[in-house]
N, C-alpha and C positions, 0 to 999 in steps of 0.2 A: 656929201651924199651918204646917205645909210646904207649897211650891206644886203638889205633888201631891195632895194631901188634896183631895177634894171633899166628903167629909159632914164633918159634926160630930161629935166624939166624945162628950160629953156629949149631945146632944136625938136627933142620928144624921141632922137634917136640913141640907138640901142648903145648900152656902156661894157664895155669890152673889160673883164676881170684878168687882170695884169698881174698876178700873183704868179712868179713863175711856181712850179711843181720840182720837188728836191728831186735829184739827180744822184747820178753814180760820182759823176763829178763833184759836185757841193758835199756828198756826204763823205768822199775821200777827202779832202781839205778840211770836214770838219775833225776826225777821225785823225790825222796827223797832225792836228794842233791839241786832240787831248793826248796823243801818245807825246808830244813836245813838253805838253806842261809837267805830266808823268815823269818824262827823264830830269824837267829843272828839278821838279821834287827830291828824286834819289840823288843828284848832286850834289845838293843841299845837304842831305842826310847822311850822305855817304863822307863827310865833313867831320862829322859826329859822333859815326857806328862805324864797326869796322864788318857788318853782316851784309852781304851784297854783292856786286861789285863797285870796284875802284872809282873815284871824282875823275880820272880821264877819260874812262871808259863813257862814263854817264855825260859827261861833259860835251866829249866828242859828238857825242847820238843824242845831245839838243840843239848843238850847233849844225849837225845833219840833219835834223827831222825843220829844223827851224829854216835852210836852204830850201829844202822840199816842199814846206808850207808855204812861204814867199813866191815859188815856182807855181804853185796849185793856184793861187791866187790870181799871179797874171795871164795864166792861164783861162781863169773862169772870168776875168775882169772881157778879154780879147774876146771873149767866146760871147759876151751880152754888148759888145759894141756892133755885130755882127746883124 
């Protein structure tokens, strides 16, 4: 179907648009996966440079942001079986 089409062409009834609408929720999981990617970066860098802080500090707070994104996930996963 084209996203102009609102009936059916086979029954002639009405097509219901399924796109859910971004949330508070969707856009905090997306939001903790770019501050995730952010800390692998200075991990990486902090490797390298000694301007920053420290590979455990930055390491820690990927493997935290990275628990918290997995959590946001099953979270939004539950919430669309519903």
């Amino acid at each position: 179907m084209l996203a102009t089409e609102t009936q059916c062409v086979n029954c002639g009834g009405v097509v219901q648009d399924n796109k859910p609408k971004s949330d508070a929720k969707s856009r905090f999981r997306t939001g903790i996966k770019y501050f995730m990617f952010a800390c692998a970066g200075l991990s990486v860098l902090s490797l390298f440079i000694d301007v920053g802080p420290s590979f455990t500090i930055c390491a820690s707070m990927t493997l935290l942001l990275g628990i918290i994104h997995s959590s946001a996930e099953e979270m939004l996963i539950d919430r669309e079986k519903e």
